[in-house]
C-alpha positions in Angstrom: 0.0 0.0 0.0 3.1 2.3 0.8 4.6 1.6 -2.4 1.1 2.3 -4.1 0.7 5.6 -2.5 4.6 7.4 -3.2 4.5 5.9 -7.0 0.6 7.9 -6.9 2.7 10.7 -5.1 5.6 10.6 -7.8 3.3 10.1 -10.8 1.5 13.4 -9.6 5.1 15.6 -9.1 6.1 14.0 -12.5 2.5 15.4 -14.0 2.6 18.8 -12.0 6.9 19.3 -13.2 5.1 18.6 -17.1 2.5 21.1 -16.6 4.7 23.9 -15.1 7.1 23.2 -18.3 4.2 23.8 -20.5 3.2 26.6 -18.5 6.4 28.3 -18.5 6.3 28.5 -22.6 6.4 31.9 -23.9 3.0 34.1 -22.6 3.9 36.6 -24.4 2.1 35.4 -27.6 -1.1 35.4 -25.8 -0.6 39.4 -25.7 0.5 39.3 -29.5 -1.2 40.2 -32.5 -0.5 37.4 -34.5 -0.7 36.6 -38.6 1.3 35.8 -42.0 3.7 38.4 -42.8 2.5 39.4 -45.9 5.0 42.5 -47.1 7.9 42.8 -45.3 10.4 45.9 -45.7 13.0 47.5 -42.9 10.6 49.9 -41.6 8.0 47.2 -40.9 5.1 44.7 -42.3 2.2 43.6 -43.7 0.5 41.3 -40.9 -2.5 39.3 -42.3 -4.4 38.1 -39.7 -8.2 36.7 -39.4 -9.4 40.5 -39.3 -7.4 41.6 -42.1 -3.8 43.3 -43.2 -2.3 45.0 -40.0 0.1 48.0 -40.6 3.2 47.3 -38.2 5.5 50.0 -37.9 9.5 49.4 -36.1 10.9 51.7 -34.1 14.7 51.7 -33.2 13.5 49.9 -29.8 11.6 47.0 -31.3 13.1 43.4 -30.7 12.9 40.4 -32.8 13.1 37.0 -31.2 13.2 33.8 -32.4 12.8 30.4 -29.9 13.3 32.8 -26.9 16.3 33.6 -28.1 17.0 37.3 -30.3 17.0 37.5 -33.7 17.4 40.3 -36.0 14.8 42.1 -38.2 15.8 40.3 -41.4 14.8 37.0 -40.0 11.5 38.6 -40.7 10.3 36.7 -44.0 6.7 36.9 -46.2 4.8 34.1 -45.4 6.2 33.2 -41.9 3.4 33.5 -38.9 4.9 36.2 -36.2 3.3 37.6 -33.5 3.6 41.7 -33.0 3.5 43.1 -29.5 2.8 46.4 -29.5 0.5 49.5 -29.4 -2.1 50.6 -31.9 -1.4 54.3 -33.6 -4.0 56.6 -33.9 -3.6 55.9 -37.4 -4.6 52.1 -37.0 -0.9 50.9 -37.2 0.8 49.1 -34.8 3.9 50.5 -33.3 6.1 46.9 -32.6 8.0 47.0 -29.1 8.9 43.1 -30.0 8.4 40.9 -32.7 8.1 37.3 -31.8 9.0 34.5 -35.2 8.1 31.2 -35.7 5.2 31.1 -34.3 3.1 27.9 -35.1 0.4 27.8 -36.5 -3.1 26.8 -35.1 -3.8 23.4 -33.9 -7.1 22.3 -36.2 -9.9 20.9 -34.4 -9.9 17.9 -34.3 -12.7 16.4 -36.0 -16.0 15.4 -34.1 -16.5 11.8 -34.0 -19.9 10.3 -34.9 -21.8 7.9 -33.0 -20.7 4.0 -33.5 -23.8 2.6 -34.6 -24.3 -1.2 -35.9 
């Protein structure tokens, strides 16, 4: 019964450790705008996201990163998904204070599965 109870104990630490790793991934995307770059250029991009094309402006204090780890701003590709942290312009732009890369893509849902029937 001992033995029982401390592999139950272990098994829950083991499960607790996992879910503070997958907590720990970066947040910061859940602040992000996020889309496809569709126009890049050295003063900013083209984000497409589900609303439409987002203006993103850089300013000489925007950061790029890449895999929590700094990347440059021509690591910044058409067609790669980003996500722009940042504050929205009167004008409707977005001024970037970081640029996060790679970001993947949504998970799809997975499909509903019908009733077995015989």
């Amino acid at each position: 019964m001992k033995r029982r109870l401390m592999t139950a104990s272990a098994t829950a630490t083991l499960l607790l450790l996992g879910c503070m790793q997958l907590m720990a991934h970066d947040d910061k995307i859940h602040k992000a705008t996020v889309g496809e770059v569709a126009a890049a250029t050295a003063g900013g991009l083209d984000l497409k996201t589900k609303t439409g094309i987002v203006k993103v402006k850089y300013s000489s204090k925007t950061t790029f990163e890449l895999k929590e780890k700094p990347a440059a701003k021509a690591d910044v590709r058409v067609g790669d998904r980003v996500g722009v942290i940042g504050s929205r312009l009167p004008t409707g732009e977005l001024m970037a204070n970081e640029v996060i890369l790679g970001v993947p893509a949504p998970k799809a849902p997975e499909p509903k599965k019908e009733d077995h029937k015989h």
